[in-house]
C-alpha positions as CSV (number, residue, x, y, z in Angstrom):
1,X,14.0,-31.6,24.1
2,X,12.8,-29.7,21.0
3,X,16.8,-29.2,19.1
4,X,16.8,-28.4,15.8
5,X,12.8,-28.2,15.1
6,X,12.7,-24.7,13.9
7,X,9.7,-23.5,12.8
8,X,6.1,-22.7,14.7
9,X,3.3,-25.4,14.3
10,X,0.5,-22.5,15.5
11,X,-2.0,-25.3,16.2
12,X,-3.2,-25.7,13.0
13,X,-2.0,-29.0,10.4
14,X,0.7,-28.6,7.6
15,X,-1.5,-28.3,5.3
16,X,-3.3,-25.2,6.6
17,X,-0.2,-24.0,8.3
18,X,1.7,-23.9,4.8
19,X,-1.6,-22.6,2.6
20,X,-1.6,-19.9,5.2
21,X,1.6,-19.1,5.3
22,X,1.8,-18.8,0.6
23,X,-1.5,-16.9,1.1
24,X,0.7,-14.1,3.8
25,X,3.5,-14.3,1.5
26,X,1.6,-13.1,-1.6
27,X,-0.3,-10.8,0.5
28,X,2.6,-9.0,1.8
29,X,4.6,-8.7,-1.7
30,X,1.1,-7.4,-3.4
31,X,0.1,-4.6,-0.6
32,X,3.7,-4.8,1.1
33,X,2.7,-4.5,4.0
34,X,-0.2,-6.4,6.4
35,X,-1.1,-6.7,9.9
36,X,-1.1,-9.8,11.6
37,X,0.0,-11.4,14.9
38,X,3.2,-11.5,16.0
39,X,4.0,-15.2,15.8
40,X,2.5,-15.5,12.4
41,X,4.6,-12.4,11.3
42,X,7.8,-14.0,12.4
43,X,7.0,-17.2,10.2
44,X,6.2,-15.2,7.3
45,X,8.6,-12.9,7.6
46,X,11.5,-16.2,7.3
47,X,9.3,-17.2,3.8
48,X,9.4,-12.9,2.8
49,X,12.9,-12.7,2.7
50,X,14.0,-15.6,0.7
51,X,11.4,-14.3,-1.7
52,X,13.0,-11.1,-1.9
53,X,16.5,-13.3,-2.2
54,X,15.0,-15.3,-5.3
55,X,13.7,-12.1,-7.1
56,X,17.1,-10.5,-6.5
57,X,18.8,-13.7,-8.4
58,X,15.8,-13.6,-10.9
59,X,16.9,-16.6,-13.2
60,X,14.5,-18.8,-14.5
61,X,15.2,-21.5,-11.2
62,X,14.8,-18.5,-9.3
63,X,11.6,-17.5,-10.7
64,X,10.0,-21.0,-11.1
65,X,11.1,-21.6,-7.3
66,X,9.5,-18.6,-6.0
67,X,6.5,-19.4,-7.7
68,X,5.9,-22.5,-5.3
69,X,5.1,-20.3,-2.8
70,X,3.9,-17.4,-4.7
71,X,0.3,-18.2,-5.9
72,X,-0.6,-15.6,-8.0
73,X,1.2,-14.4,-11.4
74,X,1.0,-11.0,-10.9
75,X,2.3,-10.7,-7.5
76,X,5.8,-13.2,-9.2
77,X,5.9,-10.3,-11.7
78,X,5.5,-7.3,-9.6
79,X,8.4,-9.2,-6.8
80,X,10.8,-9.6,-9.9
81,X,10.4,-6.1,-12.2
82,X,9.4,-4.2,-9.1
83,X,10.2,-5.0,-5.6
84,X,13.8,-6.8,-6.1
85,X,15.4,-4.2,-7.8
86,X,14.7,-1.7,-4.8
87,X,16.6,-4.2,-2.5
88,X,19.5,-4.6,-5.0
89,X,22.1,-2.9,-2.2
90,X,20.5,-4.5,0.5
91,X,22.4,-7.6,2.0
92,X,19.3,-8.4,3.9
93,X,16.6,-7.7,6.6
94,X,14.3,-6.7,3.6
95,X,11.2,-6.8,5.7
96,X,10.1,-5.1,9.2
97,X,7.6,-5.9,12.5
98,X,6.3,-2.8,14.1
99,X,4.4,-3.8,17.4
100,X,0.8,-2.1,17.1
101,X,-1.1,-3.4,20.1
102,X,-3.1,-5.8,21.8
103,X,-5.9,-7.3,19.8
104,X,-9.1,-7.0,21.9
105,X,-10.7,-10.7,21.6
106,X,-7.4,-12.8,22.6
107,X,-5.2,-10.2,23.7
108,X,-3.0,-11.3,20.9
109,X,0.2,-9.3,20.4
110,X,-1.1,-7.5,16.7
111,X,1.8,-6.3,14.6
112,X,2.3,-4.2,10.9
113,X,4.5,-6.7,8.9
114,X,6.1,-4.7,5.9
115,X,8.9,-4.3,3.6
116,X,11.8,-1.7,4.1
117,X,11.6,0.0,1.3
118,X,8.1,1.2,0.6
119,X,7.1,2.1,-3.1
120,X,9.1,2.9,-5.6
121,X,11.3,6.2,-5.7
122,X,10.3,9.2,-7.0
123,X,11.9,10.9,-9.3
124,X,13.1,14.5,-8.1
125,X,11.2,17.5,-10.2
126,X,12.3,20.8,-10.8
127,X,9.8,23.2,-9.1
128,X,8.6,26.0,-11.7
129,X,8.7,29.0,-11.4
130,X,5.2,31.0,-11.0
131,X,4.8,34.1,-13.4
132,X,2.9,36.7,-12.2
133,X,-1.2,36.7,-13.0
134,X,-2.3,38.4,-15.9
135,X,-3.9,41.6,-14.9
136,X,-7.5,41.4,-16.3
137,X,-8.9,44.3,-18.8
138,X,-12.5,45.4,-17.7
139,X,-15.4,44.3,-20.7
140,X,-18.1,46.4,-20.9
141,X,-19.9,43.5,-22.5
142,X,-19.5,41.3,-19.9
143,X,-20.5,43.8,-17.4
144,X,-23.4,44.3,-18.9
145,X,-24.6,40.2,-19.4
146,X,-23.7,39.8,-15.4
147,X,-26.3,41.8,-14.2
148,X,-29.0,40.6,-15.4
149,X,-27.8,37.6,-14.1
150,X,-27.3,38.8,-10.6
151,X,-30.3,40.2,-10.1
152,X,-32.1,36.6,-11.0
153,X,-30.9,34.5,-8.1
154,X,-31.7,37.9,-5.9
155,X,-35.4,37.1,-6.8
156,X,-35.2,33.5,-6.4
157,X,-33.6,33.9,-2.8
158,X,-37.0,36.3,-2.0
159,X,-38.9,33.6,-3.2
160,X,-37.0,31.4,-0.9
161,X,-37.4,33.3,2.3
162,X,-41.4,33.6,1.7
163,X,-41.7,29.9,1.0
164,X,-39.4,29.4,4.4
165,X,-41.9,31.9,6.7
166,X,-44.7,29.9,5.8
């Protein structure tokens, strides 16, 4: 009987399993969001969520004990300044698995593992309000420098057809 062994092996040694599993982890908190199999998803998604936990606690024990599993600095900073504070009302279930398909070599169920709350919000803007165009006055001047310059590419398009029937 297999009670109280929680957790998927997915053929592979601890070693491997765990590297792959910190390498998912920081993926998913720096792009938040990746695609992956289902199986794999569900394991990462366990490690996600207790990441999201220890950035919402964000004390030093926190911050040192996420970076075990988090490899890379930038993705510890971005989970702490950026990512917990959007979860700050949320009691949980900070990440999602939306079934995509079949994955054509295996036939390996292929699923979008991502966090709730995508980007940060946006701040509303006031639309302005468009004033009317300006109505253009007429220069003489400038009449008279354009049509010089019309008739030039009128010459070069002559020139063009004639090179073309040739």
């Amino acid at each position: 009987m297999r009670h109280l062994k929680a957790g998927r092996k997915l053929g592979r040694m601890t070693s491997h399993r765990l590297a792959m599993f910190r390498n998912m982890v920081t993926s998913l908190l720096e792009h938040e969001r990746i695609e992956t199999t289902e199986q794999k998803a569900k394991e990462v998604k366990r490690l996600a969520d207790k990441m999201v936990t220890l950035g919402k606690r964000g004390d030093l024990h926190a911050r040192r004990q996420a970076m075990k599993i988090i490899r890379s600095e930038t993705v510890g900073k971005k989970l702490f300044d950026e990512i917990a504070p959007r979860f700050k009302d949320r009691a949980g279930g900070y990440t999602r698995i939306i079934k995509i398909g079949h994955r054509l070599g295996d036939n390996a169920l292929v699923v979008l593992l991502e966090l709730v709350v995508q980007g940060a919000p946006k701040p509303e803007t006031k639309e302005k309000e468009k004033k009317p165009a300006k109505a253009k006055k007429p220069v003489k001047e400038k009449a008279a420098a354009e049509k010089p310059a019309k008739e030039k590419p009128k010459k070069e398009k002559q020139k063009k057809t004639a090179k073309e029937k040739k």
